[in-house]
C-alpha positions in Angstrom: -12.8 -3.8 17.1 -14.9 -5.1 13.7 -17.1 -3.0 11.3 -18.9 -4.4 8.8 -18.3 -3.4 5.3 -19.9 -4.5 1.8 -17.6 -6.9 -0.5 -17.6 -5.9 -4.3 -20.0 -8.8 -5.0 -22.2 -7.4 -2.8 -22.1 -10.0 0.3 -21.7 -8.9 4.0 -18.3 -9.1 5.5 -16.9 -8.4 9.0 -13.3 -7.5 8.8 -11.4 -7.5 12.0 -8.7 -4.5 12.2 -6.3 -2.9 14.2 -7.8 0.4 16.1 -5.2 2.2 14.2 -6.5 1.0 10.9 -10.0 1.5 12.2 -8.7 4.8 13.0 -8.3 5.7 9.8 -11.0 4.1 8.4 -13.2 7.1 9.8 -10.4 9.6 9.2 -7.5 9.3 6.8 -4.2 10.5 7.8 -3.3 13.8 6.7 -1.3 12.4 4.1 -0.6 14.8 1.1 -0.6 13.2 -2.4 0.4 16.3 -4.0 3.6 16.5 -2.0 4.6 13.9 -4.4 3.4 14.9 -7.8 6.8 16.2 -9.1 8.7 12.4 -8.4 9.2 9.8 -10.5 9.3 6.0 -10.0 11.3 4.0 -12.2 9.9 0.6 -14.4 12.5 -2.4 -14.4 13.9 -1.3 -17.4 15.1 1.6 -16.1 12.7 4.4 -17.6 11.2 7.2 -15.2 7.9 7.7 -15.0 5.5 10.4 -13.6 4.4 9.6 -10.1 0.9 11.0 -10.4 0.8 9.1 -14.1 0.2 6.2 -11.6 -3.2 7.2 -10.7 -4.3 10.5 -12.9 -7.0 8.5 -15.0 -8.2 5.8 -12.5 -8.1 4.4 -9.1 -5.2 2.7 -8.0 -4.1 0.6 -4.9 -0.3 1.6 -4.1 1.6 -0.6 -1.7 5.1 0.7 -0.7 7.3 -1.9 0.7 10.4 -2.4 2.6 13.7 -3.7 1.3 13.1 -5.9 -1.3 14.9 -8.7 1.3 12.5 -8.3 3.7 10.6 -11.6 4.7 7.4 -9.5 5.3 7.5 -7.6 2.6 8.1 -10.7 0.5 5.4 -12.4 1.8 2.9 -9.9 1.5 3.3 -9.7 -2.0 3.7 -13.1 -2.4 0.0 -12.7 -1.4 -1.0 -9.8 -3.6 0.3 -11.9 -6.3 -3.0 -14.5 -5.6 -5.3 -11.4 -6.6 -6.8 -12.7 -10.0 -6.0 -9.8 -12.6 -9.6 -10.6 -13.6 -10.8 -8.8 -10.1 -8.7 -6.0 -11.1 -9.7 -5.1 -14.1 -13.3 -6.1 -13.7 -13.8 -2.4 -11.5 -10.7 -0.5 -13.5 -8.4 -0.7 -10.4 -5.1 -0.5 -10.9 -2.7 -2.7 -8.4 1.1 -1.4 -7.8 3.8 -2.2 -5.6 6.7 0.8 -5.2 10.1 -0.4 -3.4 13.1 2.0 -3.0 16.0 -0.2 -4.2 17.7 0.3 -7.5 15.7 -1.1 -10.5 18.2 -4.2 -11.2 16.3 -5.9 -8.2 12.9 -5.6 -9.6 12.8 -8.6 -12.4 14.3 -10.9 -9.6 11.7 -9.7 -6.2 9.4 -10.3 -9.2 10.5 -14.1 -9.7 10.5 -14.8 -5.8 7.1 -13.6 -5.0 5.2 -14.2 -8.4 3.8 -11.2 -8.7 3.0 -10.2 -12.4 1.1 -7.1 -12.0 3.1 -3.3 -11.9 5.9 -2.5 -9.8 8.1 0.6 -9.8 11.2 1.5 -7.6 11.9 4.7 -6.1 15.4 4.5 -5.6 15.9 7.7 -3.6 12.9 7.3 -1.5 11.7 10.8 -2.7 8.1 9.4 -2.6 8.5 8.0 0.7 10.0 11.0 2.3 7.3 13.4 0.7 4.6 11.6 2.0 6.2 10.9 5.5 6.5 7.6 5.7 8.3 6.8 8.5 12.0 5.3 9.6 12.6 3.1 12.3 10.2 0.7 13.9 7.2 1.2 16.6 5.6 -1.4 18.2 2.0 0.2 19.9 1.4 -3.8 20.8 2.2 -7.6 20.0 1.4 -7.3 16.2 1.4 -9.9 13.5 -0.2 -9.9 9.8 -2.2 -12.2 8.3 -0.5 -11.9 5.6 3.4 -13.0 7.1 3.7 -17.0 7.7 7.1 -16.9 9.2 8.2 -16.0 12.7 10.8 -13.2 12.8 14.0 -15.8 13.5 13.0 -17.6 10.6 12.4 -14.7 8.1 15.7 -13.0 9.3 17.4 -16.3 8.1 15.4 -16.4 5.1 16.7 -12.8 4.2 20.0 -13.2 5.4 19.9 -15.9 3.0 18.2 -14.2 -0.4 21.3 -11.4 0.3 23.8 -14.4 -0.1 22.3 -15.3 -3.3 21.8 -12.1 -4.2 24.4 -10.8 -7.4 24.8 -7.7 -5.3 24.9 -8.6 -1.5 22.7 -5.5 -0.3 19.6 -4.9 1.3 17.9 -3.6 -1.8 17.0 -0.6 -0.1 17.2 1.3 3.2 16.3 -1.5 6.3 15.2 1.2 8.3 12.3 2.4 5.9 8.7 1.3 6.2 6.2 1.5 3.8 2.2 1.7 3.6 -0.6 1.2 1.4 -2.4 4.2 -0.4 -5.9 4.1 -2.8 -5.9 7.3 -5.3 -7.6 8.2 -7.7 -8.8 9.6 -10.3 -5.9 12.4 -10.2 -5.0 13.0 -6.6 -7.8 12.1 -4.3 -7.2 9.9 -1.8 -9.5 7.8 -0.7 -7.7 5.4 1.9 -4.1 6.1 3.2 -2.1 3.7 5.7 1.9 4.6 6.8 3.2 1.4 8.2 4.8 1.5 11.9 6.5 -1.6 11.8 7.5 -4.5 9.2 4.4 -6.2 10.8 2.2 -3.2 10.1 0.4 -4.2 6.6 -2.9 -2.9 5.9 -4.8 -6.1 4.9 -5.1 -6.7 1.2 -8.8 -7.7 1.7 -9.4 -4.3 3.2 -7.7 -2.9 0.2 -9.6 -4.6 -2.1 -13.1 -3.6 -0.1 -12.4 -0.4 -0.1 -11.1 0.1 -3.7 -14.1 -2.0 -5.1 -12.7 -5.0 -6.0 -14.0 -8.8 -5.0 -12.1 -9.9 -2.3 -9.5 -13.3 -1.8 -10.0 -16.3 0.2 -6.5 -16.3 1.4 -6.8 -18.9 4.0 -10.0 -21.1 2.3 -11.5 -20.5 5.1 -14.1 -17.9 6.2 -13.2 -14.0 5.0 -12.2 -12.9 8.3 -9.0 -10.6 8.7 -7.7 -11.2 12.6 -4.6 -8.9 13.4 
């Protein structure tokens, strides 16, 4: 299933999605942003900050991952970190990761996937459980992301392997937890919401970036086309 949808510089672009994602496209979940306005994510420094301080005065893309560990996760952002900051705040869009593991992992997740734009923890998942973001793993169908280059025995090894190193051998975060990707704002309305069924389950970053206004990335150098 394709639509057709307008990049930020204006040229025509057929995005190919899942019908979940296309789904939503025409009718966001019934995801509650206000559920969440009395939480707090926490900077790598350790300071708390207002959840809704995220997004009160301007749009903002907000991807919540997995386990800092996780291969897909790390990959994902390994591709958000491409996004010039340029593209960002050309449009005044905000970019911003949210894991749930402690705030010691942050500066090092940072290093691995060189990404250098926000990125807040929420240790105690209070965001992820007030906007339902589910536990456990469902597979509607084969699914793979543009966005993930390894196959799953190779990624499990890869994490199995960053725990090792790790100076605390955890999961940074609850393995069970998925994430999503969310556009808000200004203040709480929501203009595209996306809860993750599986670690496979990304919403793609070009469709982010479409729908947030922002010029989209040639992650592939080849043509803009999103197959999942």
């Amino acid at each position: 299933m394709s639509t057709s949808l307008e990049m930020a510089s204006g040229a025509p672009q057929v995005v190919q999605i899942t019908r979940n994602l296309q789904h939503q496209l025409d009718s966001p979940p019934s995801i509650d942003i206000k559920a969440a306005e009395d939480c707090f994510v926490v900077d790598c420094q350790g300071n708390r900050i207002h959840f809704p301080a995220l997004y009160g005065e301007g749009k903002a893309i907000l991807v919540f991952v997995r386990h800092f560990l996780c291969y897909t996760c790390k990959e994902y952002v390994e591709d958000l970190a491409k996004i010039p900051q340029k593209y960002l705040k050309d449009v005044g869009v905000r970019l911003i990761v949210i894991g749930q593991s402690s705030h010691h992992h942050i500066e090092g997740f940072c290093k691995l996937t060189g990404y250098t734009c926000e990125i807040y923890v929420d240790p105690r998942r209070q965001i992820y459980k007030k906007l339902k973001m589910k536990r456990g793993e469902t597979f509607h169908q084969a699914g793979s992301s543009p966005h993930v280059k390894s196959s799953m025995l190779i990624g499990i090894l890869k994490s199995m392997w960053y725990a090792m190193r790790s100076p605390a051998f955890d999961f940074q975060g609850d393995p069970d937890q998925q994430g999503g990707a969310l556009i808000v704002g200004p203040g709480d309305e929501l203009h595209f919401g996306h809860l993750d069924s599986n670690r496979l389950d990304h919403a793609p970053i070009n469709l982010l970036l479409q729908l947030a206004g922002v010029q989209t990335v040639d992650f592939t150098n080849e043509a803009q086309t999103i197959d999942i």
